[in-house]
C-alpha positions as CSV (number, residue, x, y, z in Angstrom):
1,X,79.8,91.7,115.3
2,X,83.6,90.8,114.7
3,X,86.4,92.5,117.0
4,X,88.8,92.9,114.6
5,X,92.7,94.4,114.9
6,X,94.4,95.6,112.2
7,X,98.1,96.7,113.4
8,X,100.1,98.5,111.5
9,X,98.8,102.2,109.8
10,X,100.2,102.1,106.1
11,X,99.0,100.9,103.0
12,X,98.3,97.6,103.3
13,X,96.4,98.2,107.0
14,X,94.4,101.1,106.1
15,X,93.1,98.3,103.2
16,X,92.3,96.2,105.5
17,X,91.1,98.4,108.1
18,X,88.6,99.9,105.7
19,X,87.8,96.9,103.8
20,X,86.6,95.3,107.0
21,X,84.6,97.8,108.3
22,X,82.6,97.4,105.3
23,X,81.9,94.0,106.2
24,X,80.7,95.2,109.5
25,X,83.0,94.6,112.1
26,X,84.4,96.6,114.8
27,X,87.4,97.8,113.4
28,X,90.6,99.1,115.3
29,X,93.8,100.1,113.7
30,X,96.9,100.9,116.1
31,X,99.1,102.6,114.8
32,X,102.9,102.7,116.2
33,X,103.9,106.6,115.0
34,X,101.7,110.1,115.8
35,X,99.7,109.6,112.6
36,X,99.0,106.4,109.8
37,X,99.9,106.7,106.5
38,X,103.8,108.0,106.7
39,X,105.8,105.9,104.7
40,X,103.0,106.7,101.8
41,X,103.5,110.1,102.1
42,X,107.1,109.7,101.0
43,X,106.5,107.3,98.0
44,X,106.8,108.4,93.9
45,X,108.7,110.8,95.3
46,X,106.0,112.7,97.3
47,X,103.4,112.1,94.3
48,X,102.5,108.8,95.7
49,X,103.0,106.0,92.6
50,X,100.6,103.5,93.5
51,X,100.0,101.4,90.2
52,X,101.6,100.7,86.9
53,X,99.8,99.7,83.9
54,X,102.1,96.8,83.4
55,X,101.5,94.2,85.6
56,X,103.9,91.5,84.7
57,X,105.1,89.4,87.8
58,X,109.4,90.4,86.1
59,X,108.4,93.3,88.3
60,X,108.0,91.2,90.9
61,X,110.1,88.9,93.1
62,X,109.3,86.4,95.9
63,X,110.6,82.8,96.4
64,X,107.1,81.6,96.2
65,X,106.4,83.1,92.3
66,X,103.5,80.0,92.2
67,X,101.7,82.0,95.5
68,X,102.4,85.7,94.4
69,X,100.3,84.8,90.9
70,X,97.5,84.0,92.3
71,X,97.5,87.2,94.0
72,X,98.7,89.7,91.3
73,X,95.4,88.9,89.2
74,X,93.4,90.8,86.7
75,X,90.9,90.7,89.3
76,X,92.8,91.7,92.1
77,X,94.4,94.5,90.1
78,X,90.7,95.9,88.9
79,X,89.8,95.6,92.9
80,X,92.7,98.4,93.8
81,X,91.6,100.6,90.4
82,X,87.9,100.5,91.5
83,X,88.4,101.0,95.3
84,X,90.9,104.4,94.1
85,X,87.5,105.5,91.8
86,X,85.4,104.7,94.9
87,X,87.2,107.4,97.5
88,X,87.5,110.2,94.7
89,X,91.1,109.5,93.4
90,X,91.4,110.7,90.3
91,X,94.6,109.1,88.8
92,X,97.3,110.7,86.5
93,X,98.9,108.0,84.1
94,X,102.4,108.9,83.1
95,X,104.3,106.6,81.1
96,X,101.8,104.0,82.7
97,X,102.4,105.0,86.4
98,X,99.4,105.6,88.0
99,X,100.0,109.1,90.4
100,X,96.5,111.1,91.8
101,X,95.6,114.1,89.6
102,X,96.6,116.5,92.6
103,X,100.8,114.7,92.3
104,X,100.4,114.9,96.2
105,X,101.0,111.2,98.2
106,X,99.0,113.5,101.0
107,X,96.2,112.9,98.9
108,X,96.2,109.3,98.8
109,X,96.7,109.2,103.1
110,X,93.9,112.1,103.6
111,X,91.7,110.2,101.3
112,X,92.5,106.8,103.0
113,X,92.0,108.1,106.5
114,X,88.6,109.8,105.8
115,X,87.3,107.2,104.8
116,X,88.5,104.8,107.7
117,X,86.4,107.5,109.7
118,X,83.3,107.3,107.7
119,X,82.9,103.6,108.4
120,X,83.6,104.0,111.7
121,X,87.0,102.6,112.2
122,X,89.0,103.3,115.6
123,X,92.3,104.6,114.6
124,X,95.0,105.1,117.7
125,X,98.3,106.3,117.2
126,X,101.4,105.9,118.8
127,X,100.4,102.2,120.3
128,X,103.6,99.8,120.0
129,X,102.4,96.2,119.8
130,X,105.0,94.0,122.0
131,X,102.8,91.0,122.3
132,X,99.9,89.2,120.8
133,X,99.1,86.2,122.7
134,X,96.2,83.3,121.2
135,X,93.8,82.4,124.2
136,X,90.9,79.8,123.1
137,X,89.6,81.7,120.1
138,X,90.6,85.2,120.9
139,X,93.6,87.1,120.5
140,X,95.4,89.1,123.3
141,X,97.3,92.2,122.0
142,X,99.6,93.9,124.7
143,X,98.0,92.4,127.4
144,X,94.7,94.3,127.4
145,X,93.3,94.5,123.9
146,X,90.9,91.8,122.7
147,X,89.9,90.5,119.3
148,X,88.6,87.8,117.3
149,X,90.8,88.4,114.0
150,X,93.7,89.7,113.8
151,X,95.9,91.6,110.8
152,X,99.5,91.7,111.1
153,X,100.3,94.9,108.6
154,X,103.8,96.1,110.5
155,X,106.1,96.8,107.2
156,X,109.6,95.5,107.1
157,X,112.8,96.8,108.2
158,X,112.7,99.3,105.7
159,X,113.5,103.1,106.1
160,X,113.1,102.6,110.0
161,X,112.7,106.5,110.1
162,X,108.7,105.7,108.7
163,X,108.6,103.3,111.7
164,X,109.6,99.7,109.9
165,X,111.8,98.2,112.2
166,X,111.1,94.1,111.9
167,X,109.2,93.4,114.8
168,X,106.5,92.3,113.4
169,X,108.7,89.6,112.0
170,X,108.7,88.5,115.7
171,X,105.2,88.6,116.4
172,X,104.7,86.4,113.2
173,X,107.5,84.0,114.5
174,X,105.5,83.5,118.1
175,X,102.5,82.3,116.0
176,X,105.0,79.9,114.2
177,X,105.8,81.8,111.1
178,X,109.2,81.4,109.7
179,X,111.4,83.7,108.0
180,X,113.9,85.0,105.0
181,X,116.6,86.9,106.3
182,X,115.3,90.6,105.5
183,X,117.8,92.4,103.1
184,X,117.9,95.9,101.5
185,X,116.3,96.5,98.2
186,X,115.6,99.4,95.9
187,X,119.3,100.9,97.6
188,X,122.1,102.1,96.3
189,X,124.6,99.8,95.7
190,X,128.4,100.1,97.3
191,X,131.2,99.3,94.7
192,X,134.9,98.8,94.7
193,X,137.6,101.3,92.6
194,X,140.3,104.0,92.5
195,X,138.0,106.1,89.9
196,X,134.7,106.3,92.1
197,X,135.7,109.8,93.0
198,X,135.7,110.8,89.6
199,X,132.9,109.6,88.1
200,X,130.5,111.2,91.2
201,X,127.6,113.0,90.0
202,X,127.2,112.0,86.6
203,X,124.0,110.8,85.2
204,X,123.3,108.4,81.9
205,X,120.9,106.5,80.4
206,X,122.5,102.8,80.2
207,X,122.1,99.0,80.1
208,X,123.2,97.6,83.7
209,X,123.2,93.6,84.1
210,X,123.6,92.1,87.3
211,X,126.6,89.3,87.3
212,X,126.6,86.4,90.0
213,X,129.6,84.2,89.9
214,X,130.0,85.3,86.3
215,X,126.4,84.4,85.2
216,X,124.4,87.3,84.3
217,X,120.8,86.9,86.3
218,X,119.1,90.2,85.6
219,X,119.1,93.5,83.2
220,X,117.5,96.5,83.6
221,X,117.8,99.7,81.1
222,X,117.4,103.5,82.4
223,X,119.1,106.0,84.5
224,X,122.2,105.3,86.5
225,X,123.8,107.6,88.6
226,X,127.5,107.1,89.6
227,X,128.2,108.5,92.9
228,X,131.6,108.1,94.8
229,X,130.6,105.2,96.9
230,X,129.3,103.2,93.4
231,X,126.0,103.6,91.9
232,X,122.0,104.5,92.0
233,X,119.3,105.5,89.5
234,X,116.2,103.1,88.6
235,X,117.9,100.3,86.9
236,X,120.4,99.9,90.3
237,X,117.4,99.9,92.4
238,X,115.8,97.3,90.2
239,X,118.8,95.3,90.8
240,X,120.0,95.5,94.2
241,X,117.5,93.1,95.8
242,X,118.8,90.0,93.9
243,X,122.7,91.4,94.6
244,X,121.9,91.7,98.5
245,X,120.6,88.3,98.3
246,X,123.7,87.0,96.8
247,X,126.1,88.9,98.4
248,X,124.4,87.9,101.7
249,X,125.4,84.4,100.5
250,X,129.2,85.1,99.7
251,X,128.6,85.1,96.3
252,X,130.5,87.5,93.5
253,X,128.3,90.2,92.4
254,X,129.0,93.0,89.5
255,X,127.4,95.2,87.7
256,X,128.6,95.0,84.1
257,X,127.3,98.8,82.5
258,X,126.7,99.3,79.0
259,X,127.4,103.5,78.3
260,X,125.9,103.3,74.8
261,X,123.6,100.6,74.4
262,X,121.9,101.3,71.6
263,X,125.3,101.1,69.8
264,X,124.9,97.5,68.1
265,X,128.9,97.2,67.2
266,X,131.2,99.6,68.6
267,X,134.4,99.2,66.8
268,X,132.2,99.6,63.8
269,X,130.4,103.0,65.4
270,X,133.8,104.2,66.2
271,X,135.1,103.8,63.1
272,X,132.2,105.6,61.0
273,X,132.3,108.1,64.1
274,X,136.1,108.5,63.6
275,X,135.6,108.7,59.3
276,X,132.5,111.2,59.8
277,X,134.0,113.9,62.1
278,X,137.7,113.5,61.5
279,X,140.5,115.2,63.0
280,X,140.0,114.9,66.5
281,X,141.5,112.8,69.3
282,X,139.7,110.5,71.7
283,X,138.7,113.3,74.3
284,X,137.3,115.1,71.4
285,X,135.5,112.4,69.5
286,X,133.5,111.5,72.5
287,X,131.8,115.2,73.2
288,X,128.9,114.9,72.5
289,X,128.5,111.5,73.0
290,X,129.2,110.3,77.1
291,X,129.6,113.0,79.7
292,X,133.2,114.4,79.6
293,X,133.5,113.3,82.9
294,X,132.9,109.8,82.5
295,X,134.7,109.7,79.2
296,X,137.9,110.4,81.2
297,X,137.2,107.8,83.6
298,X,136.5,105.3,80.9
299,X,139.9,105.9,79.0
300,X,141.8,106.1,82.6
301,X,140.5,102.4,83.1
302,X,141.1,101.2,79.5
303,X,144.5,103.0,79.8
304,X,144.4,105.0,76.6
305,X,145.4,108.4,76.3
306,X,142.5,111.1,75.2
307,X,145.2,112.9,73.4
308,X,145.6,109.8,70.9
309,X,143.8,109.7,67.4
310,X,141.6,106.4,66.9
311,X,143.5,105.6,63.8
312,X,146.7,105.2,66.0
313,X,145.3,103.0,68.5
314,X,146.1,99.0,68.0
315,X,143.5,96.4,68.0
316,X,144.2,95.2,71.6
317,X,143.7,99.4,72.7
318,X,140.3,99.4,70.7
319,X,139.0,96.4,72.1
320,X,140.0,97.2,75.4
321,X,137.8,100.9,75.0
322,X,134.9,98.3,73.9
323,X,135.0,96.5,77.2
324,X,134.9,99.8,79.3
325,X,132.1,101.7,77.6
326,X,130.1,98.6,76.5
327,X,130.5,96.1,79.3
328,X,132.2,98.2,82.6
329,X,132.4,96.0,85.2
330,X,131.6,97.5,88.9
331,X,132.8,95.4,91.5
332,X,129.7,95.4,94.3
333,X,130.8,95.4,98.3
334,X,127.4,95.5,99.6
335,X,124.6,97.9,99.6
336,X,123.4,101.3,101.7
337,X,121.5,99.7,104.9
338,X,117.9,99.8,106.2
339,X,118.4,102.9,106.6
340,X,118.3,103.9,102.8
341,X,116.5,101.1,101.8
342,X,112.7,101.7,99.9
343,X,112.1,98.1,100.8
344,X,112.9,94.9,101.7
345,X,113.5,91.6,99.9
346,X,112.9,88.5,102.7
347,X,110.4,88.1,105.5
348,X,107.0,85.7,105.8
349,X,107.0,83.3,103.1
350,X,103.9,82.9,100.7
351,X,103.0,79.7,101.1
352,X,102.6,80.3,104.8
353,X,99.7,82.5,104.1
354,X,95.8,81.7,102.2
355,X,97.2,83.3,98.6
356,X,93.0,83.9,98.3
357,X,92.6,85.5,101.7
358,X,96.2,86.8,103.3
359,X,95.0,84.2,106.3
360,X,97.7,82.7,108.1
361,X,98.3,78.8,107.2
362,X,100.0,78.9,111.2
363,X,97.1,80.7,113.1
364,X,93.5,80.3,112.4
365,X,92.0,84.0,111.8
366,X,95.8,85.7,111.8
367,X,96.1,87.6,108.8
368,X,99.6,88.8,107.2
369,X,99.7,91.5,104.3
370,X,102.1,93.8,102.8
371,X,106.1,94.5,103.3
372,X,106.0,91.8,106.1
373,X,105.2,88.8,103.3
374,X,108.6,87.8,101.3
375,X,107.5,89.6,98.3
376,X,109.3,92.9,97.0
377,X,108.5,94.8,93.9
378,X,110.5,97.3,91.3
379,X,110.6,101.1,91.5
380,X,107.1,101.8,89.5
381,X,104.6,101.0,92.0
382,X,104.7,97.9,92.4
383,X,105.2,97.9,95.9
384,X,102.3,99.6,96.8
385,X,100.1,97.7,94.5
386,X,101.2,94.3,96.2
387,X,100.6,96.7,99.7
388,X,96.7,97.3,98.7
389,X,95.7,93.7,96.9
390,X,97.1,92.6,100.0
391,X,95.3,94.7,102.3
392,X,91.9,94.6,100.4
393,X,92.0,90.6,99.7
394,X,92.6,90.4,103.8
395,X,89.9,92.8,104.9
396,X,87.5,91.4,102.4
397,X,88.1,87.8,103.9
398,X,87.0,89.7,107.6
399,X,82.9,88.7,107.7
């Protein structure tokens, strides 16, 4: 029988930990907080989003795409569907996010714990790893703590709060691991303007594209929400990986928002807008269209009065109202830190690790799963569905 170490209590560690023990080994899990499982209890919102029924690898980003395909498989996918069937999850699908049936993440930890305990596995809390050292063919954790394989399942720098604070970035390095600069992702993003202020609060369903150095790199549709240090909602999140990336390497990042984009042509719209409900000035003609709030924001930027008709305003005016409500551009500073941060973009790249088995191409029988591997997913699930295959494909590996 195996000694085997998983470190690190969250999603991707209790898949491991349990998929192991199945195999038969003498499983440990230490676990750095009072209890495992916290950052999951926090996820979807409290409801726990652990799968999407769209499974494209868009949703996904890693600089080793070649790596992160053979892990994101039908196969794999149906291995984190049947293991959730196995421990009595019953899922909720909504819109093609996968929630359980009781919209409680406590579920999914409870769950995940119990049944660590039914095979057996050691769980101990509030253990800080400072040190894994390789001796001959075993593995020296803090000094006193033997075992023949080893998972490295720490998270990222992430929401630090949860217990993610990097080091087991460190304790990859000392087995010879390198790694990408960890950066925020799914964060708020921090713009630049006078009319931030005025725009805080509102909500909108829009088109936002993410411009570097004046090439537009990604797009996302859904909610935004303008707040008076520059913007969140979904489609930010989905964005603000790639944007911390670049801005990390002093390049010019905006996000150019589209207020109405199912509007095809807008001086046409206007115009039949204008011809249909007649007789009222720009302030007017845009209730019930954008929030009044941002409507006077918009014509403050574009520098055209509300009180003015549409039929008075000049070519260069109309074109100008075009730009602001169909392409806005918002300047980006930077993003919220760690701190804020759902995940992280950066960290162990892929093709340092067995894409088949999560086994360390470094350090024979060192395993590496979850946040820690350079591989960071949109708001949806995604996240935690890379956290499980991970886990599972690691733990299965453990005979």
């Amino acid at each position: 029988m195996q000694k085997v170490v998983v470190i690190g209590g969250g999603a991707s560690g209790l898949a491991a930990a349990i998929y192991a023990a199945k195999s038969g080994n003498e499983v440990t899990l230490l676990e750095r907080n009072s209890s495992v499982g916290k950052k999951i209890l926090i996820t979807g919102n409290g409801r726990c989003n652990y799968f999407n029924v769209d499974q494209s690898l868009r949703h996904y980003h890693s600089s080793c795409p070649s790596s992160l395909s053979e892990i994101i498989t039908d196969n794999n996918l149906r291995l984190i569907l049947d293991f959730f069937d196995s421990i009595g999850i019953v899922p909720k699908i909504k819109n093609g996010y996968y929630y359980p049936n009781s919209n409680q993440a406590v579920s999914v930890k409870e769950t995940l714990l119990f049944e660590c305990e039914l095979l057996g596995v050691n769980v101990v809390n509030d253990v800080f790893v400072s040190s894994i050292i390789k001796h001959e063919n075993k593995f020296i954790i803090n000094g006193n703590i033997e075992a023949d394989k080893v998972v490295l399942a720490t998270g990222s720098m992430a929401l630090p709060k949860t217990g993610s604070d990097g080091n087991g970035y460190a304790l990859a390095s000392s087995f010879g691991h390198t790694i990408i600069k960890p950066l925020p992702a799914l964060v708020q993003l921090i713009g630049d303007g006078k009319f931030l202020k005025n725009w805080n609060g509102i909500r909108c369903d829009v088109k936002a594209c993410l411009c570097e150095d004046g090439k537009v790199v990604l797009e996302e549709t859904g909610e935004i929400q303008l707040t008076d240090y520059g913007a969140s909602g979904i489609c930010i999140f989905n964005l603000s990986g790639r944007c911390a990336r670049g801005i990390d390497e002093n390049k010019k990042e905006e996000i150019i928002i589209n207020f109405l984009p199912d509007v095809l042509d807008f001086i046409s719209f206007m115009e039949m807008r204008n011809k249909k409900v007649r007789g009222r000035n720009l302030g007017k003609l845009f209730d019930g269209l954008l929030n009044y709030k941002l409507v006077n924001v918009l014509l403050d930027v574009a520098s055209v009065s509300k009180d003015k008709m549409y039929d008075e305003l000049s070519d260069l005016e109309k074109d100008k109202l075009r730009d602001v409500i169909c392409e806005f551009r918002l300047k980006v500073r930077g993003t919220k830190t760690f701190d804020n941060a759902q995940v992280c973009s950066g960290g162990i790249p892929l093709n340092e690790v067995n894409s088949l088995t999560m086994e360390s191409k470094k350090c024979e029988n060192l395993y590496l799963t979850g946040e820690l591997l350079d591989v960071d997913g949109n708001c949806g699930g995604y996240n935690l569905t890379f956290a499980f295959v991970s886990g599972m494909l690691a733990g299965k590996d453990l005979k």
